[in-house]
N, C-alpha and C positions, 0 to 999 in steps of 0.2 A: 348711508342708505342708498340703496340702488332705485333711481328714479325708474326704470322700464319694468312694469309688473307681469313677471311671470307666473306663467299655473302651474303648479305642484304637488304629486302627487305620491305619498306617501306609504311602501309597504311594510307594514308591520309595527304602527303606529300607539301599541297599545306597551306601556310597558312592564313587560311580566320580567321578574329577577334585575338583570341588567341592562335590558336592553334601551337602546338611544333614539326610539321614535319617536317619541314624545318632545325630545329634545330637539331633535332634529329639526320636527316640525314648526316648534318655536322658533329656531334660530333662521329657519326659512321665511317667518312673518317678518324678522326682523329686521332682515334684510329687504321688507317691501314687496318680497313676494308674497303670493294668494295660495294659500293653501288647500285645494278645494276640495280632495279626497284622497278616500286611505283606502288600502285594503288591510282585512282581517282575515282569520278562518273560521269564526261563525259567527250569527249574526248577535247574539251575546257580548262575545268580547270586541266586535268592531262599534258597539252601541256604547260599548264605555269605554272606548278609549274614544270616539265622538264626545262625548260627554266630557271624560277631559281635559281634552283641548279646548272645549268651549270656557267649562267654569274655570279651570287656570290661563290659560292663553288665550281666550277671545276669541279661537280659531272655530269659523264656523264652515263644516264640509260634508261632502257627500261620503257613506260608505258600501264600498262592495265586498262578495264573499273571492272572489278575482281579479286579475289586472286586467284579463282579457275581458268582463265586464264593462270593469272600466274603462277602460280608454274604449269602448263602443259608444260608452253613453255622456265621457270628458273629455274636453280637448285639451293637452298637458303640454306644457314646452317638457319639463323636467319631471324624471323620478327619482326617491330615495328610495332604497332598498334596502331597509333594518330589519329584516327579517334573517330568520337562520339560517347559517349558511350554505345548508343544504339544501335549500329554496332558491337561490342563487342563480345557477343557471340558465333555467329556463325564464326564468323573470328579464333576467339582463337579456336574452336573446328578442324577448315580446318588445320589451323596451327599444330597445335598437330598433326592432320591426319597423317600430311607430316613431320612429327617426325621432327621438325624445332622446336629451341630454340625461346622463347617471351618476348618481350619487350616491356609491354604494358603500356599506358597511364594510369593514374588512374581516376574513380575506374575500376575496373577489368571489371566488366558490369553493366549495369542498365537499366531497364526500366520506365517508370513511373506505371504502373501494377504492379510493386512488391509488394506496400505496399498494395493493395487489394487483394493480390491473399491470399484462408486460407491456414494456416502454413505457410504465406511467409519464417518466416526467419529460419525453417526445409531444407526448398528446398533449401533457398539459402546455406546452409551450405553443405549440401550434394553436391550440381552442383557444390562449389566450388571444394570441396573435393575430387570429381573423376578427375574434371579437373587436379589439380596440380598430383593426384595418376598418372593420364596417363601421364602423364609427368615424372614423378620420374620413372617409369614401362620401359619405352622409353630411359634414360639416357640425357633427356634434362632440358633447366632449362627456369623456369617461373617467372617474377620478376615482381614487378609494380614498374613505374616512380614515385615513390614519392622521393623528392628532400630536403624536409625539414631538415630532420634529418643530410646530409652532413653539413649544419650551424653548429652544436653545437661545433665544435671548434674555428670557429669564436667568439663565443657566451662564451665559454672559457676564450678565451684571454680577451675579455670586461671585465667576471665576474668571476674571478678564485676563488673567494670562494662560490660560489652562489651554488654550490653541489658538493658530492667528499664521499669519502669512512667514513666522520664523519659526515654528513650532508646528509640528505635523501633530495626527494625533496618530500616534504609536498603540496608544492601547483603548480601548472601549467596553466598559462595563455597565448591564444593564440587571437589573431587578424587578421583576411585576409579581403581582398576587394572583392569577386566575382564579375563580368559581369554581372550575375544574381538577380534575387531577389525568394522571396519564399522558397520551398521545394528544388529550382534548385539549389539555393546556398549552401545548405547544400551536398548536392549530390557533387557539384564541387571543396567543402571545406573540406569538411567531412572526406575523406583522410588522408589529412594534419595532420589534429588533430591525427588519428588516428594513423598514421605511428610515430609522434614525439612520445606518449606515448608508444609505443613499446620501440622506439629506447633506450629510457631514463630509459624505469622502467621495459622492458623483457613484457610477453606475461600476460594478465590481462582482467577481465573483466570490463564492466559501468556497474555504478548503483544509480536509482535515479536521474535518466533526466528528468531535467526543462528545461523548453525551455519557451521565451515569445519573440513573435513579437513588431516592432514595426514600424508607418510607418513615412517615412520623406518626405518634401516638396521637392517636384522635382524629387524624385526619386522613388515614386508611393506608394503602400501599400506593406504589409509584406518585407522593403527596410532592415529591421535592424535585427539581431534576436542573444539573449541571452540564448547561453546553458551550462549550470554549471550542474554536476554530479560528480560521486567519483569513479575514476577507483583503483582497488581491485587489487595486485598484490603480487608475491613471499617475497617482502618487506614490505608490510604492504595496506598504504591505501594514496591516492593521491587526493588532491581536484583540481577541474577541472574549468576553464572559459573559455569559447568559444565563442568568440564576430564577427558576422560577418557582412558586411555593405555594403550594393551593391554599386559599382564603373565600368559606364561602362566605364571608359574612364580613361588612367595611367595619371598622377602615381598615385600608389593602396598602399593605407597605408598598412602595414604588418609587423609583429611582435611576440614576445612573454617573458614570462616574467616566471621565475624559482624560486620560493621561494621570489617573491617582487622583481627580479634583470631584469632589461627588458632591451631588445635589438628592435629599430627599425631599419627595413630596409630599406636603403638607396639607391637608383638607379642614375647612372650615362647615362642618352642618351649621343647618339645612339649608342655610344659601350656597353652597360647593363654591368658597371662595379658595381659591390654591395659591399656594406660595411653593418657594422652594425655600428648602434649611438647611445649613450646614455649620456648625463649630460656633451656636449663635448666631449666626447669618440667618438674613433672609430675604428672600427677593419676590416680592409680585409675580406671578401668573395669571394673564389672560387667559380667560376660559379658553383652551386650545380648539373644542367644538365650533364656537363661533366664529372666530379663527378661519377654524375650516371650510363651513360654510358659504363664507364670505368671500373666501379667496375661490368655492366653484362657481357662484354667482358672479365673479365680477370676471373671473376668466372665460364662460357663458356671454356675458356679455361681449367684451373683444375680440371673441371668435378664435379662442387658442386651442388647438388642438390636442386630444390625449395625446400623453407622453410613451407610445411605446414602450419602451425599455423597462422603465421601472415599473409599468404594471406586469407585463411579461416575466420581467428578472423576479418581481414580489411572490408570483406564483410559482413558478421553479422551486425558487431559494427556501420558500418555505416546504414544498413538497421534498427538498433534502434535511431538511432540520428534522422533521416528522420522519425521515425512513430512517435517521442517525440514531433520533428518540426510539422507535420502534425495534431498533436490534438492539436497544438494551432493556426493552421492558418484556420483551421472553424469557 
């Protein structure tokens, strides 16, 4: 529990399909912070996603139809920003404004224009760039919700030899189910991939993305899509699988596999208790969310600064994964 309470402000708190605001905002009381308001986009859906947070989580707050409302009429240390990613930008820029710490969904932003804008991925690196700069300028910090990388000690326990200080990891294989299908899957997934190779092999480039579509009965065209490349790093060279396979509806297969050692994810309804399994194995998972949470709040509090590099590198790398995807779905 973090003893100094912070106020916290949440966009996009209601949860429609899949989204994490509602979690979010839980795991922010849990941590001791004050919840004190959300933004929605009408006064309907921001009235019930009020509603509940109060009747499940005891979270009692204000709600606006804006952020810029908001923060006229709240004083926030922190914002979450669970809203779609296309909403993104201009939110993180208000955010910063108001010298307020971020906690945002991944990816950082996105349009679908990006990959036809020329020099998309100059611009993207630059907007990221100043973004996290004004931030670090400010003394706040900017993080993205990816949650993957909290596994790998689960992933540990399963596979205690599967990599370690005599064993590099040579190969990286990953699995998700998006909602989605197409260009959007990658965009939704895309993250993932990227944040675990960070987390496993430090800061690195792609190279040499294939991608090939494929489509399945009942779940439309471009439903399946195969991206294997070699990310490049301070250790040498990593080969890559990235298999993703639209699933609108859980449970969402998901998984990933370290040198041939794989761990699938395993979900318990209605409490989303997760384990990992493999060959009769199976290992405990910490809710990765809370996790996360927890490690922005406490690094908020020690005054650690955003990490350049990997939010920067996460925005590039995925706007190459998407243009990979995209010249094989013409």
């Amino acid at each position: 529990m973090i003893s100094e309470m912070y106020r916290v402000a949440v966009v996009g708190a209601r949860r429609h399909r899949q989204g994490t605001g509602e979690y979010v905002a839980r795991e922010f009381m849990r941590c001791g912070c004050s919840v004190c308001a959300i933004v929605g986009t009408t006064r309907a859906t921001v009235e019930a996603a009020r509603r509940v947070l109060r009747e499940r989580h005891g979270i009692e707050c204000s709600g606006f139809l804006s952020l810029e409302a908001l923060l006229e009429n709240e004083p926030v240390d922190m914002i979450a920003v669970c809203s779609p990613a296309n909403t993104h930008l201009p939110l993180l820029d208000l955010a910063v404004e108001a010298r307020c710490h971020v906690f945002c969904e991944k990816p950082l932003w996105w349009t679908s224009e990006l990959v036809h804008l020329p020099n998309a991925r100059a611009e993207i690196r630059e907007q990221a760039t100043q973004l996290v700069d004004r931030c670090v300028r400010q003394g706040r910090y900017l993080t993205l919700n990816t949650q993957w990388p909290f596994t790998l000690e689960a992933f540990r326990e399963l596979h205690p030899d599967a990599y370690g200080d005599e064993r590099t990891v040579e190969h990286f294989s990953m699995w998700l189910s998006p909602t989605s299908g197409g260009l959007d899957m990658v965009v939704e997934a895309g993250p993932h991939l990227v944040s675990m190779l960070q987390a496993l092999l430090g800061p690195g480039t792609l190279h040499d993305i294939q991608a090939k579509f494929k489509d399945l009965a009942g779940l439309g065209t471009h439903a399946e899509l195969l991206l294997t490349c070699a990310y490049k790093h301070g250790q040498g060279e990593t080969q890559v699988e990235f298999r993703l396979t639209r699933c609108p509806e859980p449970p969402r297969p998901a998984g990933y596999s370290i040198n041939g050692m794989a761990a699938e994810r395993h979900v318990e309804l209605p409490d989303y208790v997760i384990s990992f399994v493999n060959k009769g194995k199976r290992a405990s998972v910490r809710d990765p969310l809370a996790i996360s949470v927890e490690n922005f709040v406490s690094a908020v509090q020690v005054g650690r600064l955003s990490d350049r590099t990997s939010v920067v590198d996460g925005m590039t790398q995925l706007h190459e994964l998407v243009v990979a995807a995209m010249s094989r779905e013409q």
